[in-house]
Backbone as XML, in Angstrom:
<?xml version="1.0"?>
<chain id="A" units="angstrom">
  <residue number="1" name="UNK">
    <atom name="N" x="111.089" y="35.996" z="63.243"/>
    <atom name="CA" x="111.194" y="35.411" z="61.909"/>
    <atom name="C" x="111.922" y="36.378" z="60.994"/>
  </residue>
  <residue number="2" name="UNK">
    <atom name="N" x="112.843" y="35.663" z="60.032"/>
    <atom name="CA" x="113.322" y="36.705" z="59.352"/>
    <atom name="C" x="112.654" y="37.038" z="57.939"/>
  </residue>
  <residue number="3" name="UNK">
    <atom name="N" x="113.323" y="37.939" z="57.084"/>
    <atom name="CA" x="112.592" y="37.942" z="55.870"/>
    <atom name="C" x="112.347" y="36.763" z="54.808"/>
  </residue>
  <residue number="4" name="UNK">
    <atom name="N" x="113.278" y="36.182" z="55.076"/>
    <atom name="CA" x="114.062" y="34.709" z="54.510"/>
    <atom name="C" x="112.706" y="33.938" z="54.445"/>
  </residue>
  <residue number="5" name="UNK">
    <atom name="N" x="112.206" y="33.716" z="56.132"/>
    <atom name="CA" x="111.351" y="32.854" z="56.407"/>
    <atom name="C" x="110.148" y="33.082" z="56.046"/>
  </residue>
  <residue number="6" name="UNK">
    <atom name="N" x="109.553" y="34.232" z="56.139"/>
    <atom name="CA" x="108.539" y="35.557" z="55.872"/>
    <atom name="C" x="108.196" y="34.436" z="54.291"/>
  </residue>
  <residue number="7" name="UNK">
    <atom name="N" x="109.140" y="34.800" z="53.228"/>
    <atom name="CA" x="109.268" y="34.857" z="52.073"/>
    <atom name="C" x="108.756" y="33.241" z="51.606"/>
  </residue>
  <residue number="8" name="UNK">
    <atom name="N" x="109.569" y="32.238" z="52.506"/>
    <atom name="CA" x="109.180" y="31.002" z="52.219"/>
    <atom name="C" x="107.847" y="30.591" z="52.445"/>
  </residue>
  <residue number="9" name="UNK">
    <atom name="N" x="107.144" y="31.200" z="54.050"/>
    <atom name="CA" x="105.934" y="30.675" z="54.086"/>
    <atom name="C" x="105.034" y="31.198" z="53.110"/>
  </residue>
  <residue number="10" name="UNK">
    <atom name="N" x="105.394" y="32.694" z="52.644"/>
    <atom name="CA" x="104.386" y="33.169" z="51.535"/>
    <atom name="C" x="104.094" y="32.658" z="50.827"/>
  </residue>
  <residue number="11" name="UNK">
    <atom name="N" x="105.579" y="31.587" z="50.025"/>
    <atom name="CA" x="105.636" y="30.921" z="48.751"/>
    <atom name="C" x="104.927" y="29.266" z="49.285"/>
  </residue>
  <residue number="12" name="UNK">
    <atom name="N" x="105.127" y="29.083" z="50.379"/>
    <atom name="CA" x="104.312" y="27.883" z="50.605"/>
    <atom name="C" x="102.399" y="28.281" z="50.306"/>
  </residue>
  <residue number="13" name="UNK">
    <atom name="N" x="102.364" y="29.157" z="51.297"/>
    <atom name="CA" x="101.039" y="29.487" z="50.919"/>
    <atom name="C" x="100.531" y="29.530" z="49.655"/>
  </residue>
  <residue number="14" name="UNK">
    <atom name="N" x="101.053" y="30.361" z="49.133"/>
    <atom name="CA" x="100.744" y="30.264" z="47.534"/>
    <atom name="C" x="100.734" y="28.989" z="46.522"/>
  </residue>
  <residue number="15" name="UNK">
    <atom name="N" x="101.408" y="28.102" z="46.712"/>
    <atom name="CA" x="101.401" y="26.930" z="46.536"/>
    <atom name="C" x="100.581" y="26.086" z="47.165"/>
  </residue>
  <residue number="16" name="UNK">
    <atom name="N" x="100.524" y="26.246" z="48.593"/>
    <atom name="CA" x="99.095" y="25.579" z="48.729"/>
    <atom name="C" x="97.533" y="25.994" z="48.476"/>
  </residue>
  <residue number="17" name="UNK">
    <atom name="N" x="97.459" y="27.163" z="48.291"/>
    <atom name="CA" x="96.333" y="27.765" z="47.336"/>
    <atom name="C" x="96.416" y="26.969" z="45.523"/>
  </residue>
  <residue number="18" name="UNK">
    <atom name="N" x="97.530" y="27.109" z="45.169"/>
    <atom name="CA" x="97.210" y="26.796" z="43.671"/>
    <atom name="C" x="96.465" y="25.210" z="43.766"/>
  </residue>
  <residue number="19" name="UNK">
    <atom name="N" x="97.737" y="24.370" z="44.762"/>
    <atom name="CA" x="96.780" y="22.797" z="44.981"/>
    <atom name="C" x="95.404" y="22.898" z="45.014"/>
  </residue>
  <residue number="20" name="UNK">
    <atom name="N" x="95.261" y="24.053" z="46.143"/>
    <atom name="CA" x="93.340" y="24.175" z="46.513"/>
    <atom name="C" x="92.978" y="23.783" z="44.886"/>
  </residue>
  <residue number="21" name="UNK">
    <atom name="N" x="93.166" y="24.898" z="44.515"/>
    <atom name="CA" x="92.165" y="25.070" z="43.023"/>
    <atom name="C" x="92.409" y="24.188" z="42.319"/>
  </residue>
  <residue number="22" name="UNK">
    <atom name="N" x="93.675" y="23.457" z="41.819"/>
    <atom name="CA" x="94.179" y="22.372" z="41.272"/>
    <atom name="C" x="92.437" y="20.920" z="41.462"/>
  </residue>
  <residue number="23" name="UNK">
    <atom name="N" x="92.830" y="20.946" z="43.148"/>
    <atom name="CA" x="92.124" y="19.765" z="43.895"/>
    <atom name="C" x="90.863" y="20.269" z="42.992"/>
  </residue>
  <residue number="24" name="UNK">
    <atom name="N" x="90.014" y="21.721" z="43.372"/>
    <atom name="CA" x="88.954" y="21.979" z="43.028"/>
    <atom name="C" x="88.790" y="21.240" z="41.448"/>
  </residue>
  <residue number="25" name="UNK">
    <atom name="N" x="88.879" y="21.766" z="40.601"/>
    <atom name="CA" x="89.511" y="21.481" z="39.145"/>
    <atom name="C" x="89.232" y="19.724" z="38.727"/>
  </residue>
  <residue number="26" name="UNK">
    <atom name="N" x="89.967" y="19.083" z="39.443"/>
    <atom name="CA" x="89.892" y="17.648" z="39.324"/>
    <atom name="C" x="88.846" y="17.277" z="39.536"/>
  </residue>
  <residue number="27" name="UNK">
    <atom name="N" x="88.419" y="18.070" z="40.932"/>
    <atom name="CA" x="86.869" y="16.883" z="41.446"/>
    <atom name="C" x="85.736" y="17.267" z="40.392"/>
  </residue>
  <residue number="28" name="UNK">
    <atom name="N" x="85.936" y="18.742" z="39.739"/>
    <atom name="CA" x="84.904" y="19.124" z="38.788"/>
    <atom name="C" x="84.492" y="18.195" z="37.614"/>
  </residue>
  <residue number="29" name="UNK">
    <atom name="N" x="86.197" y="18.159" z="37.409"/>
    <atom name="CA" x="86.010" y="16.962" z="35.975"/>
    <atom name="C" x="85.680" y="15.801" z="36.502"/>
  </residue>
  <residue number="30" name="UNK">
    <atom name="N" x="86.269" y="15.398" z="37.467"/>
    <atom name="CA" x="86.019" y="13.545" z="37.650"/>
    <atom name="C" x="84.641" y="13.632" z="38.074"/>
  </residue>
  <residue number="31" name="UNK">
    <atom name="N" x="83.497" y="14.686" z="38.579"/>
    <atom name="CA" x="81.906" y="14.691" z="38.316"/>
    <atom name="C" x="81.504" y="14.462" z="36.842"/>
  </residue>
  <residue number="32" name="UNK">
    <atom name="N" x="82.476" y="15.299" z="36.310"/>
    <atom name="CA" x="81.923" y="15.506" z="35.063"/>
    <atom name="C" x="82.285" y="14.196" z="34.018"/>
  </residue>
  <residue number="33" name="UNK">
    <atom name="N" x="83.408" y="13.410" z="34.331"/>
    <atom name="CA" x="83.463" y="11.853" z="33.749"/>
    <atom name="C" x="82.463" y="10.723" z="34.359"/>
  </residue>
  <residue number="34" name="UNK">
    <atom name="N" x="82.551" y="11.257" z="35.526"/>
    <atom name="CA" x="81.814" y="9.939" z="36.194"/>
    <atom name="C" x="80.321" y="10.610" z="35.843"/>
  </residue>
  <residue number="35" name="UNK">
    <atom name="N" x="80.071" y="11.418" z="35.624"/>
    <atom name="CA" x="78.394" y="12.037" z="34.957"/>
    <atom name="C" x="78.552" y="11.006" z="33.336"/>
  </residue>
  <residue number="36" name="UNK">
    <atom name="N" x="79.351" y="11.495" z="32.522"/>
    <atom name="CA" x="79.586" y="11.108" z="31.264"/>
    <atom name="C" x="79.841" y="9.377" z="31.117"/>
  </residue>
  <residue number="37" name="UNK">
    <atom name="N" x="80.413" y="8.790" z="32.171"/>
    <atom name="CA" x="80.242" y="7.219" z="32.166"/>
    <atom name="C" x="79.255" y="7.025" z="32.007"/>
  </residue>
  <residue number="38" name="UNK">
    <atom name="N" x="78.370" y="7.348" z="33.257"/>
    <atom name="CA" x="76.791" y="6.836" z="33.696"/>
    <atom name="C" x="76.195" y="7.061" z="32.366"/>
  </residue>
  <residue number="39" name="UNK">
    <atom name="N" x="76.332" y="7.901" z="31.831"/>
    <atom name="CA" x="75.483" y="8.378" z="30.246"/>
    <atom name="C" x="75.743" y="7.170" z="29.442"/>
  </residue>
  <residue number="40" name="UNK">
    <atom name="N" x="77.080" y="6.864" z="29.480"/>
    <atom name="CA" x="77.336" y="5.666" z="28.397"/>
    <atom name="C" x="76.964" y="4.538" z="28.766"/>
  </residue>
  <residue number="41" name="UNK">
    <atom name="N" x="77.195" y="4.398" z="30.423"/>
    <atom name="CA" x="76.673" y="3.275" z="30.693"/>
    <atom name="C" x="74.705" y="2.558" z="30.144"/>
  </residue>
  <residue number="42" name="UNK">
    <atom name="N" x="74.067" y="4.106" z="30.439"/>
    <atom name="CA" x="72.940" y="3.894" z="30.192"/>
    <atom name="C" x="72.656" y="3.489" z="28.604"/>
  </residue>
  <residue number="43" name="UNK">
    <atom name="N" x="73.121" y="4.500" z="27.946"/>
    <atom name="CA" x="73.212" y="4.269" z="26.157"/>
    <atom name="C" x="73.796" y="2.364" z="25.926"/>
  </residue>
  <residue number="44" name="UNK">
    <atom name="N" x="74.839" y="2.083" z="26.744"/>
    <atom name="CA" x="75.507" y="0.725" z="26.590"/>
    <atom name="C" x="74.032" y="-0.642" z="26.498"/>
  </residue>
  <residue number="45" name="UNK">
    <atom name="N" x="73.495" y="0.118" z="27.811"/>
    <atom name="CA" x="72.196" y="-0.913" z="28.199"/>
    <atom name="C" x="71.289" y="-0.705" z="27.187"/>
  </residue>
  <residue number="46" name="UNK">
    <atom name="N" x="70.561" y="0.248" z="27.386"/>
    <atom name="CA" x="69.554" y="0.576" z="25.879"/>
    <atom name="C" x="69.844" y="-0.424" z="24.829"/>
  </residue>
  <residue number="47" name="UNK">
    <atom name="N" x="71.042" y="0.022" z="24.133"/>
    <atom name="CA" x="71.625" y="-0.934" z="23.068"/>
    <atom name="C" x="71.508" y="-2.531" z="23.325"/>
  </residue>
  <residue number="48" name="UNK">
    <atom name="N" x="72.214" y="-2.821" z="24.382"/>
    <atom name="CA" x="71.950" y="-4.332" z="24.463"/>
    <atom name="C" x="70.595" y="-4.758" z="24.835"/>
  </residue>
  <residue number="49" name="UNK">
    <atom name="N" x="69.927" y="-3.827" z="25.481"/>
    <atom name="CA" x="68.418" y="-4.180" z="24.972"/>
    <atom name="C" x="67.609" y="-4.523" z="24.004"/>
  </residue>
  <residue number="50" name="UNK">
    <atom name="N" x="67.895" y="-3.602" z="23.194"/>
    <atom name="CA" x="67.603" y="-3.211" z="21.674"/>
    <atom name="C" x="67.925" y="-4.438" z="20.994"/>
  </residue>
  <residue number="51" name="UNK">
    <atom name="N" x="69.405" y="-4.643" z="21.106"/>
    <atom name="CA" x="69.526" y="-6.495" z="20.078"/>
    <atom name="C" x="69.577" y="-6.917" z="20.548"/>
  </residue>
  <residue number="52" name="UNK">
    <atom name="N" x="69.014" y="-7.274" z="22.047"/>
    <atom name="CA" x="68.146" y="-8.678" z="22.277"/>
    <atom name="C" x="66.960" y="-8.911" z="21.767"/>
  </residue>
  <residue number="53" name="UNK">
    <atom name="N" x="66.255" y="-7.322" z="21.807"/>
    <atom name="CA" x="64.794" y="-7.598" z="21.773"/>
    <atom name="C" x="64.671" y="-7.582" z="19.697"/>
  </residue>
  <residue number="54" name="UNK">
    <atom name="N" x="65.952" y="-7.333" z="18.890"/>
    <atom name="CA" x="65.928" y="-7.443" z="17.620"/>
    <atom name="C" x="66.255" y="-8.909" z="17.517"/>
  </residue>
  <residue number="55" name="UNK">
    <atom name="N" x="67.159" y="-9.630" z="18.038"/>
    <atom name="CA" x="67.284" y="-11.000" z="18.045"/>
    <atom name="C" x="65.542" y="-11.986" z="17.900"/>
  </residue>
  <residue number="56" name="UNK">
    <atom name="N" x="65.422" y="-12.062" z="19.229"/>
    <atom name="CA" x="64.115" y="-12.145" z="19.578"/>
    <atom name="C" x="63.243" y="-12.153" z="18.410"/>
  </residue>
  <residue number="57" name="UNK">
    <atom name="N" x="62.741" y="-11.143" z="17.384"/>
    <atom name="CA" x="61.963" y="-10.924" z="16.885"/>
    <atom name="C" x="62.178" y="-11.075" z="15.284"/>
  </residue>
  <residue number="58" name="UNK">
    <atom name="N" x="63.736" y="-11.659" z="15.519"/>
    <atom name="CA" x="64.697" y="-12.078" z="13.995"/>
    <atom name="C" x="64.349" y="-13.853" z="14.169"/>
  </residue>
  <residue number="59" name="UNK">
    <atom name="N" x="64.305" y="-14.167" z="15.601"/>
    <atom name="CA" x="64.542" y="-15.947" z="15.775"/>
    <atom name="C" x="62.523" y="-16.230" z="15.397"/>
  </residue>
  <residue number="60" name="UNK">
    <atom name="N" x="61.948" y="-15.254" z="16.452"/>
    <atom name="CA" x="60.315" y="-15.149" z="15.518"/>
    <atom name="C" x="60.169" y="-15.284" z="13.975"/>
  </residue>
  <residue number="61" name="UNK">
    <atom name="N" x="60.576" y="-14.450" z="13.307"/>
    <atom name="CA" x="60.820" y="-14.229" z="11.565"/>
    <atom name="C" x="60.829" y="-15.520" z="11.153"/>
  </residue>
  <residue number="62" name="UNK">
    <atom name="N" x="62.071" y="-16.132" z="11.459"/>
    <atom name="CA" x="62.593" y="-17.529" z="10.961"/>
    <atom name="C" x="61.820" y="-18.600" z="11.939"/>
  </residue>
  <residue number="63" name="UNK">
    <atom name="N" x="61.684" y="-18.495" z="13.117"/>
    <atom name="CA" x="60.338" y="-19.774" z="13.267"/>
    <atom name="C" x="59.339" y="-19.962" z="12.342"/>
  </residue>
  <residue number="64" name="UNK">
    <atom name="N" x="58.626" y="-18.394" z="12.176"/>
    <atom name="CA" x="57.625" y="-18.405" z="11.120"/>
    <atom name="C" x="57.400" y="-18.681" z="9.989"/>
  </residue>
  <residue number="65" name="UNK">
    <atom name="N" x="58.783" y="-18.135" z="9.401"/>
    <atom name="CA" x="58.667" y="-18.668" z="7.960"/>
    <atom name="C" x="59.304" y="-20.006" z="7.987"/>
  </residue>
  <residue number="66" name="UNK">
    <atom name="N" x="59.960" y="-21.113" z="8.705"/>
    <atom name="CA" x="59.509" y="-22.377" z="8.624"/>
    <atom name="C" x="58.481" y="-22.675" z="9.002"/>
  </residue>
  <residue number="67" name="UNK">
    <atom name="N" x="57.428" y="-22.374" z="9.901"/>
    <atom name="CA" x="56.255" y="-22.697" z="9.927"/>
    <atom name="C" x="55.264" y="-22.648" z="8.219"/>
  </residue>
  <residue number="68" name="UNK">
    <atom name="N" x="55.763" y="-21.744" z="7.995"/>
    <atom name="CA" x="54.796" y="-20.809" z="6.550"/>
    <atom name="C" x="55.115" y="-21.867" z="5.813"/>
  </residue>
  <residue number="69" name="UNK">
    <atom name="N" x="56.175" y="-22.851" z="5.718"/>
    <atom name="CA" x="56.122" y="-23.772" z="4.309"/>
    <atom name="C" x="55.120" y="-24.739" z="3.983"/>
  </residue>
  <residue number="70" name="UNK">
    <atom name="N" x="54.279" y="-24.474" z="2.966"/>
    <atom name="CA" x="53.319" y="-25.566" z="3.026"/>
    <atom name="C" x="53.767" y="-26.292" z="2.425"/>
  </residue>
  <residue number="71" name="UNK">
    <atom name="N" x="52.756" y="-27.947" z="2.361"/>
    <atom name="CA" x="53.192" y="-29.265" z="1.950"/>
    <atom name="C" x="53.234" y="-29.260" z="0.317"/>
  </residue>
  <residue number="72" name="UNK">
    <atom name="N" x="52.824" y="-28.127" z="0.032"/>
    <atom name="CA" x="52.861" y="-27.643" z="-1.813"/>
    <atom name="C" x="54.222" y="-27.357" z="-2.129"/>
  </residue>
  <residue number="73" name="UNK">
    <atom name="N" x="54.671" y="-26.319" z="-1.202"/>
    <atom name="CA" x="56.114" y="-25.798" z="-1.152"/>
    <atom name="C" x="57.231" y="-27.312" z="-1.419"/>
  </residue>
  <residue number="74" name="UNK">
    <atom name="N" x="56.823" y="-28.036" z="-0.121"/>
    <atom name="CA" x="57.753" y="-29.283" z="-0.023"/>
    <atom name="C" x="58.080" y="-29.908" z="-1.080"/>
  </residue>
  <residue number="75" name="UNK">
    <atom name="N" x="56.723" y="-30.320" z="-1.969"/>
    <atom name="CA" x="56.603" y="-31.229" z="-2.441"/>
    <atom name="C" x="57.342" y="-30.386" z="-4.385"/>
  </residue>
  <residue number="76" name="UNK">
    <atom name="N" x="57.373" y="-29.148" z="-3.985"/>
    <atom name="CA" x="57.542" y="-29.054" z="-4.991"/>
    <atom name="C" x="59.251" y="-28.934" z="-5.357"/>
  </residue>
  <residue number="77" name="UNK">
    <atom name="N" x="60.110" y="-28.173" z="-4.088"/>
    <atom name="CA" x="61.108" y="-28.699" z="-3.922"/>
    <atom name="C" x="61.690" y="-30.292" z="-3.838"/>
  </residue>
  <residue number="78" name="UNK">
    <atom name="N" x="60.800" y="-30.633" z="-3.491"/>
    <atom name="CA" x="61.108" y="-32.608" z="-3.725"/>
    <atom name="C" x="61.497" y="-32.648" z="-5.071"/>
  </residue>
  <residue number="79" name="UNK">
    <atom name="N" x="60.416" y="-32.235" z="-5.878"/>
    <atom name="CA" x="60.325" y="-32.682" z="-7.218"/>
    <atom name="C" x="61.890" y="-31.499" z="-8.254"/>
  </residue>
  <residue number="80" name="UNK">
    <atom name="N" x="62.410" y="-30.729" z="-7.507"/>
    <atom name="CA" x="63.227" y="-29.876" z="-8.175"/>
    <atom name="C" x="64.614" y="-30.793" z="-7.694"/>
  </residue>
  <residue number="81" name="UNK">
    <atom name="N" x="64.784" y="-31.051" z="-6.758"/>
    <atom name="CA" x="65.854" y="-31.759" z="-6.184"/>
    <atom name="C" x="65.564" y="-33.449" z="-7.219"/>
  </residue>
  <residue number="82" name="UNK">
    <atom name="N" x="65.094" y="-33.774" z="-7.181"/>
    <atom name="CA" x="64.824" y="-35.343" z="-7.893"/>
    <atom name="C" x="65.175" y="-35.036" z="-9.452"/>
  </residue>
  <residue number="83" name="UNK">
    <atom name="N" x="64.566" y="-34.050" z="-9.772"/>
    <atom name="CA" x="64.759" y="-33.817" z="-11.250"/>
    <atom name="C" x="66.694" y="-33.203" z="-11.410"/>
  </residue>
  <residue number="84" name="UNK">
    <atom name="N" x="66.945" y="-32.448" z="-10.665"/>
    <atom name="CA" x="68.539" y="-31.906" z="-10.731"/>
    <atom name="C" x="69.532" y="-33.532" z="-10.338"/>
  </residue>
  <residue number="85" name="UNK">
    <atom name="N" x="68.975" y="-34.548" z="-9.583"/>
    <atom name="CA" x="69.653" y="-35.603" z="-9.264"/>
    <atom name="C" x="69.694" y="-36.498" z="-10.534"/>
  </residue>
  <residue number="86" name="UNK">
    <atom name="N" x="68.588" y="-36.090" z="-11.495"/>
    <atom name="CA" x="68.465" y="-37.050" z="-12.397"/>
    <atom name="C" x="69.611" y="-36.473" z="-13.998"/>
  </residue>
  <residue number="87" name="UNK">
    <atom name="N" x="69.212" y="-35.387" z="-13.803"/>
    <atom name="CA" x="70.217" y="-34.586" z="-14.912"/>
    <atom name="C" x="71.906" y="-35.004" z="-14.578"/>
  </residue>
  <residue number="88" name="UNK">
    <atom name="N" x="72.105" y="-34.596" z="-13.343"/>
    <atom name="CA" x="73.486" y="-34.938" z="-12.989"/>
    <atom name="C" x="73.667" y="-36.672" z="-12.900"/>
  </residue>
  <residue number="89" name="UNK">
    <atom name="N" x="72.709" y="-37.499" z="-12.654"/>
    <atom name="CA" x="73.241" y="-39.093" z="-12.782"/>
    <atom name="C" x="73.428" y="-39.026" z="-14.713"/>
  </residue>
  <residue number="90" name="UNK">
    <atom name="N" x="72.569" y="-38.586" z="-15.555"/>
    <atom name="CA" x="72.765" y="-38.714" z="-16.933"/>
    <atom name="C" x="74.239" y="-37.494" z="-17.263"/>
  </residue>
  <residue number="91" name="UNK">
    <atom name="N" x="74.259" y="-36.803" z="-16.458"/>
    <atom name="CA" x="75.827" y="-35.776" z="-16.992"/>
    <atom name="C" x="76.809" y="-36.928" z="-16.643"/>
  </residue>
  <residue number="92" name="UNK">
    <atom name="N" x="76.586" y="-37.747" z="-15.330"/>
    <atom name="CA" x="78.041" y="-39.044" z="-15.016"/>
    <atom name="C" x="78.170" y="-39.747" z="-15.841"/>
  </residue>
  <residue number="93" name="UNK">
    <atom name="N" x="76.517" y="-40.203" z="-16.641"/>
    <atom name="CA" x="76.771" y="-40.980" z="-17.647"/>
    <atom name="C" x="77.237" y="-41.270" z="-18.680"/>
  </residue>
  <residue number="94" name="UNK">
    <atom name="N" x="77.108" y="-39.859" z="-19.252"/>
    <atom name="CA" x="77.600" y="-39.159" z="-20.462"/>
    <atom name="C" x="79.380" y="-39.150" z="-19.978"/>
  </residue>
  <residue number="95" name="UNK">
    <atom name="N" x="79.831" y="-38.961" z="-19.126"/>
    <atom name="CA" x="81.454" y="-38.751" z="-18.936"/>
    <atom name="C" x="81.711" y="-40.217" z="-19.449"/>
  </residue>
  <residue number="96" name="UNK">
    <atom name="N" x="81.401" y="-41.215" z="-18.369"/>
    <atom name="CA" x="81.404" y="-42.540" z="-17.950"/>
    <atom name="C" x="81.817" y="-43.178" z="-19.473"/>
  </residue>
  <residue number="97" name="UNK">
    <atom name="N" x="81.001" y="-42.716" z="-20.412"/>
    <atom name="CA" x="81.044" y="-43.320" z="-21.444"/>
    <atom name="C" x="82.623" y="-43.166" z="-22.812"/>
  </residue>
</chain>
């Protein structure tokens, strides 16, 4: 072999050492993303847990408080709606005229 050749395989070697560490390097991080997904993934779930189980307990709220209206409530909105229908038929009247 001459020096020529000597010289090239050195420089191959060396180059395939830097890949080594290169390779090393990558797989470190892509642990370290695919560690950091799984994290988000888990945080992702939590969350959509969380506003389901806030949904849930928002659609409870509002069952309840239509349940909560009593027939006092009704009746007294009846009587607010009848009385505002009656003001506005006498405001048409008043134009009308």
């Amino acid at each position: 072999m001459t020096h020529e050749h000597i010289h090239l395989i050195e420089g191959l070697r060396t180059k395939i050492e830097q890949l080594k560490a290169l390779l090393e390097a990558e797989k470190g991080r892509n642990e370290q993303l695919t560690a950091q997904l799984e994290h988000e993934k888990n945080e992702l779930r939590f969350a959509h847990k969380q506003q389901l189980e806030l949904q849930t307990k928002y659609d409870n709220l509002i069952a309840t408080a239509m349940l909560s209206v009593t027939e006092d409530d009704r009746k007294q909105a009846k009587a607010r709606l009848t009385k505002m229908v009656r003001e506005i038929d006498k405001c048409l009247a008043l134009l009308n005229q």
